[in-house]
KOLNUKOL-273525 format. One record per residue: residue number from 1; residue in one letter; x, y, z of N, C-alpha, C in turn. Coordinates in Angstrom, 1 decimal. Example, Ala and Ser with C-alpha at 12.3 -4.5 7.8 and 13.67 -1.06 7.14 Angstrom:
2
num/residu/nc1/nc2/nc3/cac1/cac2/cac3/cc1/cc2/cc3
1/A/13.2/-5.7/7.8/12.3/-4.5/7.8/13.2/-3.3/7.8
2/S/12.8/-2.2/7.1/13.7/-1.1/7.1/12.9/0.0/7.9
This chain:
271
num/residu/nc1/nc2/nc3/cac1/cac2/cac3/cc1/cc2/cc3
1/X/-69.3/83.7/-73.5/-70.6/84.3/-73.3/-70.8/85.1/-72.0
2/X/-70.4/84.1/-71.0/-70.3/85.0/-69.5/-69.9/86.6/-69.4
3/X/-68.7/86.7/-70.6/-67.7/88.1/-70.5/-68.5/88.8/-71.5
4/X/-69.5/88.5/-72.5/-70.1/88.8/-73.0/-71.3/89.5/-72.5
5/X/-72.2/88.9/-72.1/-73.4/89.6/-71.2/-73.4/90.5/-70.5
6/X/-72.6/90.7/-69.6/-72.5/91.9/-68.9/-72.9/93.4/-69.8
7/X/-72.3/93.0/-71.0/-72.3/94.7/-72.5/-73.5/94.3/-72.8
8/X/-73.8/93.2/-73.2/-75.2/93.0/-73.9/-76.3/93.7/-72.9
9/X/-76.5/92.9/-71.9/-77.9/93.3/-70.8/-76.6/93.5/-69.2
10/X/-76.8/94.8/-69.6/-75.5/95.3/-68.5/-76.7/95.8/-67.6
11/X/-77.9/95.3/-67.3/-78.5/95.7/-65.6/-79.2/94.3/-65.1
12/X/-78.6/94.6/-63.4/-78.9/93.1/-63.2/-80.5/92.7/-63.2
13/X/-81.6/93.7/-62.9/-83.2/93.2/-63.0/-83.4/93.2/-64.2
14/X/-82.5/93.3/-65.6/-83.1/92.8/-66.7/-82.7/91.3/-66.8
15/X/-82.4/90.6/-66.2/-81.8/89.2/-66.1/-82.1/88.4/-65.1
16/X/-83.0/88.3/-65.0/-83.8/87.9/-63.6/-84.1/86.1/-64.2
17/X/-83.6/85.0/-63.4/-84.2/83.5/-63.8/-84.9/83.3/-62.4
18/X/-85.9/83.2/-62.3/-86.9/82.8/-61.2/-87.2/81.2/-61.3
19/X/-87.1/80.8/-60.0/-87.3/79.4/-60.3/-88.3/79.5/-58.7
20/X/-88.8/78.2/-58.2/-90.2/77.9/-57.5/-89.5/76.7/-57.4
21/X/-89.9/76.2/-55.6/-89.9/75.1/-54.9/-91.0/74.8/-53.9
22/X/-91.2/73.5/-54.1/-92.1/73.3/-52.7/-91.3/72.0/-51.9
23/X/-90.8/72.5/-50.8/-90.0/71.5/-49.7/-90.9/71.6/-48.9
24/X/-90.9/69.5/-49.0/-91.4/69.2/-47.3/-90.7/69.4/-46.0
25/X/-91.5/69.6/-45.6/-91.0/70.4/-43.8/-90.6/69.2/-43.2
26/X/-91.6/67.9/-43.3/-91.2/66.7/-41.8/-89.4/66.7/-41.6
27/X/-88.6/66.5/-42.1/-87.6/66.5/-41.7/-86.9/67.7/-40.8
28/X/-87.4/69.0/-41.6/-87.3/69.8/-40.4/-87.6/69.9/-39.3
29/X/-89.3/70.1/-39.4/-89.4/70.2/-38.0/-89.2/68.7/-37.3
30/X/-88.8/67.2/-37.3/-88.0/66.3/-36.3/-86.7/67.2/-36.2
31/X/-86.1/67.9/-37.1/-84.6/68.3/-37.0/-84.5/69.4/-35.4
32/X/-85.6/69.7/-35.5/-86.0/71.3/-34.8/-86.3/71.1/-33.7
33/X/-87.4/69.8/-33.8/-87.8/69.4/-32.1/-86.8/68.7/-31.2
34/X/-85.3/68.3/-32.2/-84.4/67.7/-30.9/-84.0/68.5/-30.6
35/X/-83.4/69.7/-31.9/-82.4/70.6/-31.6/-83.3/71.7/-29.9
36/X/-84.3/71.7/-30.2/-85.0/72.6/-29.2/-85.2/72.1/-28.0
37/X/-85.4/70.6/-27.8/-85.4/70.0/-26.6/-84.2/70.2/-25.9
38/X/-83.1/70.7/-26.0/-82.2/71.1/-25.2/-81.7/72.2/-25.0
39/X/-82.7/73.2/-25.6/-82.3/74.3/-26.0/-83.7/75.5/-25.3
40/X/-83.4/76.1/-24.6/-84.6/77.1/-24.1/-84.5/78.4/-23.9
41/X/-83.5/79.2/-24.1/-83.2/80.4/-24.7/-83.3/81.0/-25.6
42/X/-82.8/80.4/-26.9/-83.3/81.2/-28.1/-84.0/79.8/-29.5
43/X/-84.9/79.1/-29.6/-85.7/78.2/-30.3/-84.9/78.3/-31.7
44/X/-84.4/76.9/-32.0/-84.6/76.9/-33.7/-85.4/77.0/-34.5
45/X/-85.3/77.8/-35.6/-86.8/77.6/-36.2/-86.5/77.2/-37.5
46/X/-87.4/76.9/-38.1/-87.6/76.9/-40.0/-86.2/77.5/-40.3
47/X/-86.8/78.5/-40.2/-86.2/79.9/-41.5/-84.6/79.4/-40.9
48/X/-84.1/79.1/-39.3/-82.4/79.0/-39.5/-82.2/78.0/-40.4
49/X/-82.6/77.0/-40.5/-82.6/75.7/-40.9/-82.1/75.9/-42.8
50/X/-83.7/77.1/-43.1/-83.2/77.3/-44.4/-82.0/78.1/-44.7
51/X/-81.5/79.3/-44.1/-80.7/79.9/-43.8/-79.4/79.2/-43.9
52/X/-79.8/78.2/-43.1/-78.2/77.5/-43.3/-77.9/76.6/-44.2
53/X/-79.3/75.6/-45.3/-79.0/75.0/-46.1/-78.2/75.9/-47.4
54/X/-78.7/77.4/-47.4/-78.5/77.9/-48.3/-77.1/78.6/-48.6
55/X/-76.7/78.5/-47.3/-75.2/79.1/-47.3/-74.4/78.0/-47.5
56/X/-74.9/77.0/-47.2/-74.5/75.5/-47.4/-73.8/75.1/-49.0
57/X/-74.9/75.4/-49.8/-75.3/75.0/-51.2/-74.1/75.8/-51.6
58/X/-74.7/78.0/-51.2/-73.6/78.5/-51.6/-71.6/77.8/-51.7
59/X/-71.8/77.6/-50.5/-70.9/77.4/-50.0/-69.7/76.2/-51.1
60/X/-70.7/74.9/-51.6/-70.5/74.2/-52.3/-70.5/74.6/-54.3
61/X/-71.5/75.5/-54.1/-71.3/76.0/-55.5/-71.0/77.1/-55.6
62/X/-69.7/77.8/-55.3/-69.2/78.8/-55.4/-69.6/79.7/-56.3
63/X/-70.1/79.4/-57.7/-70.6/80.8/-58.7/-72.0/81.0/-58.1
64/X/-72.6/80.5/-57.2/-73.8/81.3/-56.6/-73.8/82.0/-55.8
65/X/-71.7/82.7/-56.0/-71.9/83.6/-54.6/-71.1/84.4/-55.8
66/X/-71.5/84.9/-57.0/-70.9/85.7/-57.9/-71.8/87.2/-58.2
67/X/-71.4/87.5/-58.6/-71.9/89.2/-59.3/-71.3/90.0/-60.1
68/X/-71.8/90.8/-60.8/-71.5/91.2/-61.8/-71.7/93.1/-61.2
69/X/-70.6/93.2/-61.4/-70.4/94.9/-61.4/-69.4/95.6/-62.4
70/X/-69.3/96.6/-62.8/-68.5/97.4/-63.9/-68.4/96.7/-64.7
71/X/-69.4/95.9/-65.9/-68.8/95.2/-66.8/-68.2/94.0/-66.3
72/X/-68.0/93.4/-65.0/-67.1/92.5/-65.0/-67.8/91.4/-64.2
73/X/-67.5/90.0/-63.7/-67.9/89.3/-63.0/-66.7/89.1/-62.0
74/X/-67.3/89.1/-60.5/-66.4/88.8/-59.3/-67.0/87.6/-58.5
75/X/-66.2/87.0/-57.8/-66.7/86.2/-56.9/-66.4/86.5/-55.3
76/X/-67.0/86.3/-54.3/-66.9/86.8/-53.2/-66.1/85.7/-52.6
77/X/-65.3/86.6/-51.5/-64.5/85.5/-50.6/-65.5/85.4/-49.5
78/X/-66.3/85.8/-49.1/-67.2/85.4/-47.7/-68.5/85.0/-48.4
79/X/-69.1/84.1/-47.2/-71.1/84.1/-47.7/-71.6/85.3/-46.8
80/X/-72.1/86.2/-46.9/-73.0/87.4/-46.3/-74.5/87.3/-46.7
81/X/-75.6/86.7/-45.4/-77.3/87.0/-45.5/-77.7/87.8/-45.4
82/X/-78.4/88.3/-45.8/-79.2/89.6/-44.8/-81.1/89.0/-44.9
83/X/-81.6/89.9/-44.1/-82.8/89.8/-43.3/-83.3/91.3/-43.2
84/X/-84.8/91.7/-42.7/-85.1/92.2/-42.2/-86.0/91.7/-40.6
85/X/-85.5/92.4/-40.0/-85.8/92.3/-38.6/-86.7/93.4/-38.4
86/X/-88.1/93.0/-37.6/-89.0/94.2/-36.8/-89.1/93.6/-35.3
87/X/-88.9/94.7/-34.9/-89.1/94.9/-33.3/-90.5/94.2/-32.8
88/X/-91.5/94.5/-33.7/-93.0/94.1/-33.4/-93.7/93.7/-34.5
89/X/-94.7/92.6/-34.8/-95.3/92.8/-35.7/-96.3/93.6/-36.0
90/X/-96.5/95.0/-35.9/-97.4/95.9/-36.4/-97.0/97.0/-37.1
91/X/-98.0/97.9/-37.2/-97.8/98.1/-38.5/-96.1/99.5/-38.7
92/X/-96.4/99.8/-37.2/-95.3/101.3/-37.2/-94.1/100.9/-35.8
93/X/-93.8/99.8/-36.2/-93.0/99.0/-35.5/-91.5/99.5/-35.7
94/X/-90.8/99.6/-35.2/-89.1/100.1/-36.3/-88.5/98.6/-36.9
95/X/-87.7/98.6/-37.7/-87.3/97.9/-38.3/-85.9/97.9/-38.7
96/X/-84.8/97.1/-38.2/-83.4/97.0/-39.2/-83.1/95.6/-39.8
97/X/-82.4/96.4/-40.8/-81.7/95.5/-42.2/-80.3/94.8/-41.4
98/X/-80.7/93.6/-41.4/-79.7/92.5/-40.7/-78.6/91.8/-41.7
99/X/-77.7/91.6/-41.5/-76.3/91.2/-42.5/-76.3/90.4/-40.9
100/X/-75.8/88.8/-41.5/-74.8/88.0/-41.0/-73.9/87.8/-41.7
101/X/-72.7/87.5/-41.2/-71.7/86.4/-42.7/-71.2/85.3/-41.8
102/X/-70.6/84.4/-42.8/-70.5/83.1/-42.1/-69.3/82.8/-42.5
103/X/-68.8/81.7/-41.2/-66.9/82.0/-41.7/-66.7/80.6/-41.8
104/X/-65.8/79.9/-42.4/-65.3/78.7/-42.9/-64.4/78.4/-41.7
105/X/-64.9/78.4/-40.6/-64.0/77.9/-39.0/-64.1/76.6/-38.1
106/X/-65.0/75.6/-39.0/-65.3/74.8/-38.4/-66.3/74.5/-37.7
107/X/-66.8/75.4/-37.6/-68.5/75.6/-36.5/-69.3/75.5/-37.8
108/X/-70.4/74.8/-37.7/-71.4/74.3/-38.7/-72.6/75.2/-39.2
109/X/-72.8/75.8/-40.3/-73.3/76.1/-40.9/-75.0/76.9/-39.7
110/X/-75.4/75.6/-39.2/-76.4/75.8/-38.0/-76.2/76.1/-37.0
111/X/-75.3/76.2/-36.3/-74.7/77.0/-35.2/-74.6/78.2/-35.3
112/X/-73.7/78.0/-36.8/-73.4/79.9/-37.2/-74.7/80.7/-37.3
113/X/-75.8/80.4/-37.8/-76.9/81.1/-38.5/-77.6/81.4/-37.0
114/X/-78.1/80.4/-36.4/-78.6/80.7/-35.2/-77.8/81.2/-34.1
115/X/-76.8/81.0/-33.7/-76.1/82.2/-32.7/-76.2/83.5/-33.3
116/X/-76.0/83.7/-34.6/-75.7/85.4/-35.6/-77.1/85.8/-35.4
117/X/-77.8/85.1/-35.9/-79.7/85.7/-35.9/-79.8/86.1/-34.3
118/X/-79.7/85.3/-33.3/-79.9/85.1/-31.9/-79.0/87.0/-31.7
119/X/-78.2/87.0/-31.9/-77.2/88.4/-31.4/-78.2/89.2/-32.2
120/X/-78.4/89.4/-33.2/-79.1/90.5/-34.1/-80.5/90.8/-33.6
121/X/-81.2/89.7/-33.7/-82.8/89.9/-33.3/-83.0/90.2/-31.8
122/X/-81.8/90.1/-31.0/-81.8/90.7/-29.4/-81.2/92.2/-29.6
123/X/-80.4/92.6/-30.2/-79.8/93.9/-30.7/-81.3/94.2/-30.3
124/X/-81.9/94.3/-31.6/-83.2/95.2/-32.3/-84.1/94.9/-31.5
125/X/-84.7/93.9/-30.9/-85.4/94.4/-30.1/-85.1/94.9/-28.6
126/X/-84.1/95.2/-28.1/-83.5/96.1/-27.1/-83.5/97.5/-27.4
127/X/-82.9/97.3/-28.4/-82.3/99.3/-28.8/-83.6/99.4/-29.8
128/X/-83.1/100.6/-30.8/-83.9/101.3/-31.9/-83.8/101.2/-33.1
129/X/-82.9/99.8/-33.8/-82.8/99.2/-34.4/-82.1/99.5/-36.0
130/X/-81.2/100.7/-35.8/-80.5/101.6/-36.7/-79.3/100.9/-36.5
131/X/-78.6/101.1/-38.2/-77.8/101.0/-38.1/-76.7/102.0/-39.1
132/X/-75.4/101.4/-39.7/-75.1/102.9/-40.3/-76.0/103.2/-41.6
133/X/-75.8/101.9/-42.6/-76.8/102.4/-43.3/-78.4/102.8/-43.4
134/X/-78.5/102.3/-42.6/-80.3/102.7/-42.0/-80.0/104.6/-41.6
135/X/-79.3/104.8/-41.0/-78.6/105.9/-40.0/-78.6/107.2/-41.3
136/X/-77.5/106.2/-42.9/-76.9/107.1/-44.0/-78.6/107.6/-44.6
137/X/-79.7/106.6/-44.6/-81.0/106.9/-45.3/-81.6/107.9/-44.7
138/X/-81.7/107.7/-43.2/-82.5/109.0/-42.9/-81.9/110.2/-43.4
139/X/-80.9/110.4/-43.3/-80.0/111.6/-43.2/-80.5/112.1/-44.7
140/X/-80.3/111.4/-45.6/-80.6/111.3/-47.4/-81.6/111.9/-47.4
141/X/-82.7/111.4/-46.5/-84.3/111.6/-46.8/-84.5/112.7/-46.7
142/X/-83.8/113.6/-46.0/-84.2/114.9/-45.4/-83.4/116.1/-46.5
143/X/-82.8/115.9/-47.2/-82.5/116.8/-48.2/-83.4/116.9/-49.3
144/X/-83.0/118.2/-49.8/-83.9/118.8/-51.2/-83.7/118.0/-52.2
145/X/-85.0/117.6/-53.2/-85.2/116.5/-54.5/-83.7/116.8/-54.8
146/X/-83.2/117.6/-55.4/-82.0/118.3/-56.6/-81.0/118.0/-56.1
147/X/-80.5/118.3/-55.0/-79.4/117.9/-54.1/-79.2/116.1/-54.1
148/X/-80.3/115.0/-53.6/-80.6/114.1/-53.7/-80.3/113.4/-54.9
149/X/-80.9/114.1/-56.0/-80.6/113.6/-57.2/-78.8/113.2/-57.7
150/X/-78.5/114.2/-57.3/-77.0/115.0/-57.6/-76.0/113.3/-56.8
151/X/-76.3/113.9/-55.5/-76.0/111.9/-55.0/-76.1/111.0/-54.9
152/X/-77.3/110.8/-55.4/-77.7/108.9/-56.2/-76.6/109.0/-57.2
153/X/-76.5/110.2/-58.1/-75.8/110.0/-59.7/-74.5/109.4/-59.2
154/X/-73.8/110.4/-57.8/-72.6/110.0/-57.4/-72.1/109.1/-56.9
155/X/-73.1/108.1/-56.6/-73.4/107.1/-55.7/-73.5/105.8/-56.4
156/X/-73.7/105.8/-57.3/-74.1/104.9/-58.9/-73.1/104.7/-59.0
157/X/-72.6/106.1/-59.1/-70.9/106.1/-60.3/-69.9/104.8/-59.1
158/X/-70.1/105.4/-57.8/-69.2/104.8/-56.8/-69.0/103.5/-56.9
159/X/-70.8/103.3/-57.0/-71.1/101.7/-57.2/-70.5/100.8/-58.4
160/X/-70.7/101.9/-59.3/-70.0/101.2/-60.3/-68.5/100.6/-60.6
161/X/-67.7/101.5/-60.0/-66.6/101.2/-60.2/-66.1/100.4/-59.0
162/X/-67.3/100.3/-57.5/-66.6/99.3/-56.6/-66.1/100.0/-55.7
163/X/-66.4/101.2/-55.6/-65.7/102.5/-54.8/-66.9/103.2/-53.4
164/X/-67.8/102.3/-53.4/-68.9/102.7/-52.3/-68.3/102.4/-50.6
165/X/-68.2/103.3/-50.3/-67.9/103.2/-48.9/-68.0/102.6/-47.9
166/X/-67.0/101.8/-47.3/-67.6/100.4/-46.7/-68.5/100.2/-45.6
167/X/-68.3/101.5/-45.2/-69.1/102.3/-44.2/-70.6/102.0/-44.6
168/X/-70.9/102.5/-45.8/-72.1/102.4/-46.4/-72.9/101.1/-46.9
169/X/-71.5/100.1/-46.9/-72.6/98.9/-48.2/-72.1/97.9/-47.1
170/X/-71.3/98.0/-46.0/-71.3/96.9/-44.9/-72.6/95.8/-44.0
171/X/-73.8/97.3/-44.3/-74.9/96.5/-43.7/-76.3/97.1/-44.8
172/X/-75.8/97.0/-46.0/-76.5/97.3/-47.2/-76.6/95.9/-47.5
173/X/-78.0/95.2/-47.4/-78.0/94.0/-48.1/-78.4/94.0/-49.3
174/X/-78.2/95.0/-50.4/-77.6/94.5/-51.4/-76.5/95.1/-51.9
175/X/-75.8/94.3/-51.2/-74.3/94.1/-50.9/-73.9/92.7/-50.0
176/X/-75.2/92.0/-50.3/-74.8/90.5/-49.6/-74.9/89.1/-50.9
177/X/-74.5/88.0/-50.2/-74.4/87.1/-50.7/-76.3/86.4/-51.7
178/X/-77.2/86.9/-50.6/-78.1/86.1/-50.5/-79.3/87.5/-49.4
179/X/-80.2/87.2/-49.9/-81.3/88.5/-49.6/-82.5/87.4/-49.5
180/X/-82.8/87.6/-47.8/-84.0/86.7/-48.0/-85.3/87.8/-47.1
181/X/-86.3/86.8/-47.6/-87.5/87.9/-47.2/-88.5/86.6/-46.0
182/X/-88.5/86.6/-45.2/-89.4/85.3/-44.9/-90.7/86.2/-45.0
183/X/-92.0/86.2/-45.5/-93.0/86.6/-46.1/-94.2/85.6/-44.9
184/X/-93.6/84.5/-44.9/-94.5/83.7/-44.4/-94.3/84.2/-42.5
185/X/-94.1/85.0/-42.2/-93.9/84.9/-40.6/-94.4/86.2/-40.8
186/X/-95.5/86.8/-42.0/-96.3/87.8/-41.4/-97.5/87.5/-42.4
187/X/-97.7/86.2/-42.8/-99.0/85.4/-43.8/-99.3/85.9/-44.4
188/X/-97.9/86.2/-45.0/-97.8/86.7/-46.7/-97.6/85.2/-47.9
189/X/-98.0/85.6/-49.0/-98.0/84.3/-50.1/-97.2/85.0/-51.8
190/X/-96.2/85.2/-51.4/-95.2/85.0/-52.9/-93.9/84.4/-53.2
191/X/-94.2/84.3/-54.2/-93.2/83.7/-55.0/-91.6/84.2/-55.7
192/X/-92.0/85.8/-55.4/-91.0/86.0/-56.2/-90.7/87.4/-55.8
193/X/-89.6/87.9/-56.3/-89.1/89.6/-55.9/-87.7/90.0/-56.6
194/X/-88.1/91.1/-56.7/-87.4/91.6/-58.1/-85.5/91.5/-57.9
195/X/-84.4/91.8/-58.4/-83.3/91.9/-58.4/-83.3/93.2/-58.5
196/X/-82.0/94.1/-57.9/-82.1/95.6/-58.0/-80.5/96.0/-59.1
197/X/-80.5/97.1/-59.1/-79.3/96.9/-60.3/-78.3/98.1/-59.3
198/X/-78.8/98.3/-58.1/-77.6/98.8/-57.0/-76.8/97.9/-56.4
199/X/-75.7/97.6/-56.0/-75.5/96.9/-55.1/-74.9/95.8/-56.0
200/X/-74.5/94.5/-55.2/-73.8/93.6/-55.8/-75.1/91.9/-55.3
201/X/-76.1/92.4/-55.1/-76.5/90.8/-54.9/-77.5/90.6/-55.9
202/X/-77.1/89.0/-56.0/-77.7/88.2/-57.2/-78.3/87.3/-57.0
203/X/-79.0/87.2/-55.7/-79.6/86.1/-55.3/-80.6/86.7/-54.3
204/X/-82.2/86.4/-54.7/-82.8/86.7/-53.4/-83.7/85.8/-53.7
205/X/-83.7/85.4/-51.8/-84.8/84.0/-51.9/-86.5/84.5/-51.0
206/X/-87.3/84.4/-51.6/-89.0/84.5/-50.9/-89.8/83.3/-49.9
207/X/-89.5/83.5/-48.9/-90.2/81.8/-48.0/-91.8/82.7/-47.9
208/X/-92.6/81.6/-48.5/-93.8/81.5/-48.2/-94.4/81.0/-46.9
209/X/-95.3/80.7/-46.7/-96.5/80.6/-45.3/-96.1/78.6/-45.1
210/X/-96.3/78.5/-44.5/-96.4/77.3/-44.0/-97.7/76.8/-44.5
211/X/-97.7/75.6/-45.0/-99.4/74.8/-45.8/-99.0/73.5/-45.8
212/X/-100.2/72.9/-46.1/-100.7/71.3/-46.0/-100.6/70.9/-47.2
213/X/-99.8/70.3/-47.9/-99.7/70.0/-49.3/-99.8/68.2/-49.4
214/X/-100.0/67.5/-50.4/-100.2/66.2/-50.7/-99.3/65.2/-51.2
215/X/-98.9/64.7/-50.8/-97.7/64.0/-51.5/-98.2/62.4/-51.8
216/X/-97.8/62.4/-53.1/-98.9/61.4/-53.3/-97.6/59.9/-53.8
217/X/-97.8/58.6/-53.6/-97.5/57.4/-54.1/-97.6/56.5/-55.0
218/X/-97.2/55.9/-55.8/-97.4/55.7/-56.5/-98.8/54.8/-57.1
219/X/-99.3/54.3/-55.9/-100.7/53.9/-56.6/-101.5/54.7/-56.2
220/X/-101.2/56.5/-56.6/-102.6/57.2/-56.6/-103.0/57.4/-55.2
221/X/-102.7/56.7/-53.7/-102.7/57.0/-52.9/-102.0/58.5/-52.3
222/X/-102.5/59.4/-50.8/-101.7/60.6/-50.9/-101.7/60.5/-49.3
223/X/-100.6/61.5/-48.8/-100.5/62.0/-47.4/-100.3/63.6/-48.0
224/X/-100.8/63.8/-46.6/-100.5/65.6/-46.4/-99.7/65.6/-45.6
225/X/-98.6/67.0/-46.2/-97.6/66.9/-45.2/-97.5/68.6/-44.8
226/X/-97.2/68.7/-43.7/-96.9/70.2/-44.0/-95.6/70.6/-44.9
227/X/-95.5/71.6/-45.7/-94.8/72.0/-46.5/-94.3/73.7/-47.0
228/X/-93.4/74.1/-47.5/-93.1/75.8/-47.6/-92.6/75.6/-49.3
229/X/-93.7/76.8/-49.5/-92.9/77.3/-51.2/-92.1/78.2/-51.3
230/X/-90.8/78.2/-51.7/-89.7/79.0/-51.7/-89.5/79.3/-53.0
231/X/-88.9/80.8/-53.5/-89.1/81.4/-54.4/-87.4/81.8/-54.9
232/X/-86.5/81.8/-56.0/-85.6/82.0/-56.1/-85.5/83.0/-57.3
233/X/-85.0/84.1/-57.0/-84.8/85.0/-58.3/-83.0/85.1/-58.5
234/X/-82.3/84.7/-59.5/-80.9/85.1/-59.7/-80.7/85.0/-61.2
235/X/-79.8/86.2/-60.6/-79.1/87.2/-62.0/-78.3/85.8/-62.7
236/X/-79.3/85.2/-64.0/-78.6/84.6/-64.5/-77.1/84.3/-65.7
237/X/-76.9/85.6/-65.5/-75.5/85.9/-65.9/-74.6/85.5/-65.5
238/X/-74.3/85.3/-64.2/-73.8/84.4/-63.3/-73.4/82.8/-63.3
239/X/-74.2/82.0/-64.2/-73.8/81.0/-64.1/-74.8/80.3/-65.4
240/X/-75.1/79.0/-65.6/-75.9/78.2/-66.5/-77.2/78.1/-65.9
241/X/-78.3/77.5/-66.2/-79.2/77.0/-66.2/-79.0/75.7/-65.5
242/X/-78.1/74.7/-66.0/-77.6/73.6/-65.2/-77.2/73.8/-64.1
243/X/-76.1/74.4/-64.0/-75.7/74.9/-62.5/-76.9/75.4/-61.6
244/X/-77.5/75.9/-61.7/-78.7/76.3/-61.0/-79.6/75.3/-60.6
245/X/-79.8/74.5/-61.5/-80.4/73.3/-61.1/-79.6/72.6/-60.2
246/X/-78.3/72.0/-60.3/-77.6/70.9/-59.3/-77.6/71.6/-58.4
247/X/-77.6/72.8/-58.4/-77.5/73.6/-57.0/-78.6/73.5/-56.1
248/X/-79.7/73.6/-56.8/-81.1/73.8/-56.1/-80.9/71.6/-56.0
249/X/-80.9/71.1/-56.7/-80.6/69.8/-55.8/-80.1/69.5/-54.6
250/X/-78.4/70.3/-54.3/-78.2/70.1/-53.4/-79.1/70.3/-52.4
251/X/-79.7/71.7/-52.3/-80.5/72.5/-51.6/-81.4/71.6/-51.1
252/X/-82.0/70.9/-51.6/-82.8/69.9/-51.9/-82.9/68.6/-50.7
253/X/-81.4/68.2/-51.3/-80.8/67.4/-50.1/-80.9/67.7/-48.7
254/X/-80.0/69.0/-48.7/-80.1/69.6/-47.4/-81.0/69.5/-46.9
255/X/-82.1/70.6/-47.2/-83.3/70.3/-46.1/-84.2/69.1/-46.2
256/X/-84.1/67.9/-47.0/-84.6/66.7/-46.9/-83.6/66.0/-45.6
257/X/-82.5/66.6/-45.1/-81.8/65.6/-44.4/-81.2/66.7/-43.7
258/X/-81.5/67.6/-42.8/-80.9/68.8/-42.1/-79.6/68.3/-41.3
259/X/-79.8/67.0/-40.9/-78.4/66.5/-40.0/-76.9/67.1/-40.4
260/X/-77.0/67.2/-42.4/-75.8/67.6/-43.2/-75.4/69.1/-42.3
261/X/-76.2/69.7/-42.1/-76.0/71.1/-41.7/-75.5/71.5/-40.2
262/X/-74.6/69.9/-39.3/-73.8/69.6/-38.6/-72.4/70.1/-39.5
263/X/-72.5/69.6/-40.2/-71.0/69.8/-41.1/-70.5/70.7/-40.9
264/X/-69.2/71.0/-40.9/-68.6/72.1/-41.4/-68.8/72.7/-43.0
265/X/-68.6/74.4/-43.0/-69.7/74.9/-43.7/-69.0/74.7/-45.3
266/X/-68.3/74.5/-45.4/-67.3/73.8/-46.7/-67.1/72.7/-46.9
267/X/-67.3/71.7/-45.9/-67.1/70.2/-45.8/-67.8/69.5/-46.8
268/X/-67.8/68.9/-47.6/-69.0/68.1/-48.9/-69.6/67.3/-48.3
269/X/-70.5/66.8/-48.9/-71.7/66.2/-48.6/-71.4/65.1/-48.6
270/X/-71.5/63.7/-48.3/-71.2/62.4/-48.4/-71.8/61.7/-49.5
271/X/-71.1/60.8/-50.0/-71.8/59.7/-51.0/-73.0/59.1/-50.8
């Protein structure tokens, strides 16, 4: 069936499985307040935390770092995130498209994410916050409709066959493992966002606002905890329904118990 789908529904936004989480925070933020108490140059926050469970999970469930191009399914040898970064929060602020990748070296999953974010988010707010592919779009934008046209067709074809210039899809996030939007660090509220049928990513995750949610006991009694709704859209072609679940378990684990995310970034999880 896997070799099959691709001919059947051969575009990846017609295959979109969206699934919805609400993770409690308390473990984070304790995880956040030691890590920061020794730390006063660049703060951990939320979003590394999730960042790193997610490369984590990838990491363990290898077909969630898969994609489907030319008819065929590949699996990637690296995990690659990307981000958007703004210089400011307003409205005509500049903005670059951030790619980290993370390497299987022994350094833990949370080290890697927060040193890579730490170098990136000082990049952009220093300089002008371009890069080549940010650099290849202006240049695009400025040519005649017909011309334009003429290169997307050529650009498809490239894509298609796996032949896009590395130059070009190196800091094209989609061309990463994992596309995340944090929404809530400008008090935005969704759930979801679409899959694009350029590029090679099959995974993009939506972090919501930070809220007060109830978590209740079993005799009907409740606390409020602070808590984040995270949003998962992937090209389910890629894998089962099951698999997607055990996966979002591990996930699960992770940020219920951030300590894992000491590990090395391949290391399994303990009994």
């Amino acid at each position: 069936m896997h070799v099959f789908m691709p001919y059947l529904l051969p575009n990846r936004a017609d295959n979109e499985a969206l699934m919805n989480e609400t993770f409690d925070l308390t473990a984070i933020n304790n995880y956040i307040a030691k890590k920061n108490a020794s730390e006063d140059d660049f703060k951990y926050t939320f979003f590394h935390v999730i960042c790193a469970a997610i490369a984590k999970t990838i990491a363990l469930r290898p077909a969630m770092n898969r994609f489907i191009a030319g008819h065929r399914i590949y699996e990637r040898y690296a995990i690659s995130m990307a981000f958007v970064v703004k210089k400011q929060l307003v409205d005509d602020s500049e903005e670059a498209l951030a790619v980290i990748e993370l390497d299987d070296d022994g350094e833990s999953p949370i080290e890697q994410v927060h040193s890579k974010v730490k170098k990136i988010v000082r990049h952009v707010r220093r300089n002008n916050g371009t890069n080549t592919t940010a650099s290849a779009m202006n240049t695009l934008a400025k040519l005649p409709r017909w011309l334009m046209r003429i290169i997307m067709k050529l650009l498809h074809w490239l894509d298609y066959h796996g032949w896009v210039p590395k130059a070009l899809s190196a800091d094209d996030p989609y061309y990463c493992s994992v596309f995340l939007s944090n929404l809530g660090s400008i008090k935005m509220h969704a759930s979801y966002h679409h899959l694009v049928n350029w590029g090679t990513n099959s995974f993009f995750v939506v972090i919501d606002e930070k809220h007060m949610h109830p978590y209740f006991d079993s005799d009907g009694t409740f606390e409020l905890r602070e808590a984040i709704d995270i949003g998962f859209t992937i090209d389910e072609r890629i894998a089962d329904g099951l698999y997607f679940a055990n996966s979002i378990k591990i996930l699960r684990r992770l940020i219920a118990n951030p300590e894992l995310l000491e590990l090395p970034l391949k290391a399994p999880l303990p009994d």
